[in-house]
VEXDREN-2710 file (C-alpha; in Angstrom, 1 decimal):
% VEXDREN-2710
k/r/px/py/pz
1/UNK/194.5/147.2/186.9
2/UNK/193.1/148.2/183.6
3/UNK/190.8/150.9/183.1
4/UNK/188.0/149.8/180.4
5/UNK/185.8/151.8/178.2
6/UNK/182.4/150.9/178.2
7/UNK/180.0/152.8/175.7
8/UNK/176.8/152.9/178.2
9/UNK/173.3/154.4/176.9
10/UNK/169.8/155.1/178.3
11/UNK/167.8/152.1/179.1
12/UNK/165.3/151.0/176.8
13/UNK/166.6/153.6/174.3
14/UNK/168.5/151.0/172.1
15/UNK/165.5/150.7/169.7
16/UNK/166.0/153.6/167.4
17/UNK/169.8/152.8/167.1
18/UNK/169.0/149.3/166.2
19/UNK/166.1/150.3/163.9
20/UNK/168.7/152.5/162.0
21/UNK/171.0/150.1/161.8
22/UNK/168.7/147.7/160.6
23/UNK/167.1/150.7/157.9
24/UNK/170.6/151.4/156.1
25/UNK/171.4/147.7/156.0
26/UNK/168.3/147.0/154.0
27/UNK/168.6/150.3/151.9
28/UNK/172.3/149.1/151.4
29/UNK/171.3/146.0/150.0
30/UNK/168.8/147.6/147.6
31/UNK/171.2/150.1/146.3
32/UNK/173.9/147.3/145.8
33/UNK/171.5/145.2/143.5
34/UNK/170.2/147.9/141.8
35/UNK/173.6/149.4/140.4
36/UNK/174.4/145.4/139.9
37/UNK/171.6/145.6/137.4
38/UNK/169.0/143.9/138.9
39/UNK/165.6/146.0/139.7
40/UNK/163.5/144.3/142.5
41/UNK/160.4/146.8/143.8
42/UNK/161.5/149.1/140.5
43/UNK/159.5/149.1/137.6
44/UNK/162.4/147.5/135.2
45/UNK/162.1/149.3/132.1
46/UNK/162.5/152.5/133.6
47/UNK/165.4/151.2/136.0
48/UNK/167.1/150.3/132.9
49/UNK/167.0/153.2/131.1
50/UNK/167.6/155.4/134.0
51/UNK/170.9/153.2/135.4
52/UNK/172.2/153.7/131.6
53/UNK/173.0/157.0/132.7
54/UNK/176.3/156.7/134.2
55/UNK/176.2/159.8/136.9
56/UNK/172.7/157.4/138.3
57/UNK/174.7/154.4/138.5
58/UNK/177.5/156.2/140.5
59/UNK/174.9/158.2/142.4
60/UNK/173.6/154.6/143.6
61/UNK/177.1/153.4/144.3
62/UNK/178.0/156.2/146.7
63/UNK/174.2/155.8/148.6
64/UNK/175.1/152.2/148.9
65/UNK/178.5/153.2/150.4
66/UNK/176.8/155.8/152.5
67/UNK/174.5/153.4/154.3
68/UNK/177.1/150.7/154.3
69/UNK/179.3/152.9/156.4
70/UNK/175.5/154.6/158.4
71/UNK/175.6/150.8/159.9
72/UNK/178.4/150.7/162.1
73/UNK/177.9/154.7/162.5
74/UNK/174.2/154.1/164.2
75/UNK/175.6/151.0/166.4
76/UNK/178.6/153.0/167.8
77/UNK/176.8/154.4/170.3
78/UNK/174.9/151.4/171.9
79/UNK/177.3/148.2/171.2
80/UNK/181.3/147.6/172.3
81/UNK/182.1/148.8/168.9
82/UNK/181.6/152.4/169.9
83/UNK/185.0/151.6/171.7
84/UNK/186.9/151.3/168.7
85/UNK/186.0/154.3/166.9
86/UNK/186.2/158.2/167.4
87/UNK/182.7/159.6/169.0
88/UNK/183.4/162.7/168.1
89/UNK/183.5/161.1/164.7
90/UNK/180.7/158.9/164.8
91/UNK/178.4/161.9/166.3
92/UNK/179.3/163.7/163.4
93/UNK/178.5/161.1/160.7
94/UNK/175.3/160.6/162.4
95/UNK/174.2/164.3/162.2
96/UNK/175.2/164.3/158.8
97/UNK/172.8/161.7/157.8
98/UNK/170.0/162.5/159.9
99/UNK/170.3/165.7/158.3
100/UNK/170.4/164.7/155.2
101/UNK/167.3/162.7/155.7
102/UNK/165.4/165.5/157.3
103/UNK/166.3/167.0/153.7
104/UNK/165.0/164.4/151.5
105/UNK/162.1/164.0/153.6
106/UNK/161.1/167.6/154.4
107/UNK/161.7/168.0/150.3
108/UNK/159.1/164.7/149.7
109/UNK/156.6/166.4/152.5
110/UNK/156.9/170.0/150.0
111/UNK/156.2/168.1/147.0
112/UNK/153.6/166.0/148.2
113/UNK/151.7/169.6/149.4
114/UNK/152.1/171.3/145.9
115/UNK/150.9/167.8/144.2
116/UNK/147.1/168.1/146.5
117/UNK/147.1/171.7/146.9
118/UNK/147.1/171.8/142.7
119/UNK/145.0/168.8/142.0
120/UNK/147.8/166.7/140.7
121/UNK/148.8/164.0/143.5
122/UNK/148.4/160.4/142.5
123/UNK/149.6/158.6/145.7
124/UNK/152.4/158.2/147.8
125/UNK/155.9/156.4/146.1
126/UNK/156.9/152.9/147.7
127/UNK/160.2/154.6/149.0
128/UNK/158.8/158.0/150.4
129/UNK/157.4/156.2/153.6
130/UNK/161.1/154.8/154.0
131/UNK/162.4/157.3/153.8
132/UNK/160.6/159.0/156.5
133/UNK/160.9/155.9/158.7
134/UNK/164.8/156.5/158.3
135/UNK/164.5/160.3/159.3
136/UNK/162.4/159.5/162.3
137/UNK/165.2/156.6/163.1
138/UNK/168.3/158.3/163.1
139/UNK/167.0/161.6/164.0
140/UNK/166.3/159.9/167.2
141/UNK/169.1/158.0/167.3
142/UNK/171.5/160.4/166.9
143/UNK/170.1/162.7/169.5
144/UNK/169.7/159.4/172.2
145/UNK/172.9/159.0/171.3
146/UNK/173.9/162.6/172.9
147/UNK/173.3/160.9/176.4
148/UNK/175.7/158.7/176.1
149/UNK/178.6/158.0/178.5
150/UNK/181.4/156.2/179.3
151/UNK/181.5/153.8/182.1
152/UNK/185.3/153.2/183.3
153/UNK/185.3/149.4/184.7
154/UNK/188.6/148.6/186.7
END
């Protein structure tokens, strides 16, 4: 007889877990071409001179490995991998960076009020709404992911 863990979450709460998953993965990608040199969605100029300074190009670096690791970190919780890695862990990582997306969102939301309030805002940036689709995904996530138990099979 062997006794197997089985991460087991919520019905029909899966969605946010795979939409983070899905979230870093893209922003991954982006951040790996972009310190590769090559500046899809940026205007390229700027993206040039801007990745010329070597503290940007190693800022981009760790972001990509940040959401490289975020992918496996928002799965844990809803796929057999979660069986294979600390939850204690995982839950931790996961706070981290829905925290730190809260941050860089609540930041965007402060600057975007002073911009109107003085007169001075010319539109929203391509990446703000992503970035606030990736605070709302693994804020909820990671709090779905509090609810989750483990099933022992025999």
């Amino acid at each position: 007889m062997t006794i197997e863990r089985v991460p087991t979450y919520e019905r029909g709460s899966r969605w946010a877990a795979y939409g983070a998953a899905i979230w870093a993965a893209i922003f991954a990608v982006f951040h790996i071409i972009w310190s590769a040199g090559w500046y899809p969605l940026l205007n390229a100029e700027q993206a040039r001179i801007a990745f010329a300074v070597p503290w940007k190009w190693t800022f981009d670096v760790v972001v990509a490995v940040m959401c490289v690791v975020a992918v496996p970190v928002a799965l844990a919780p809803v796929t057999p991998l979660g069986q294979y890695l600390s939850r204690p862990l995982v839950f931790a990582l996961a706070v981290t960076g829905s925290v730190l997306l809260l941050l860089r969102s609540t930041a965007s939301l402060v600057q975007i009020s002073y911009y109107i309030a003085t007169g001075r805002f010319g539109g929203l940036g391509i990446w703000e709404p992503w970035f606030y689709l990736g605070a709302v995904l693994f804020s909820l996530s990671t709090w779905q992911s509090r609810h989750v138990r483990d099933r022992y099979a025999c």
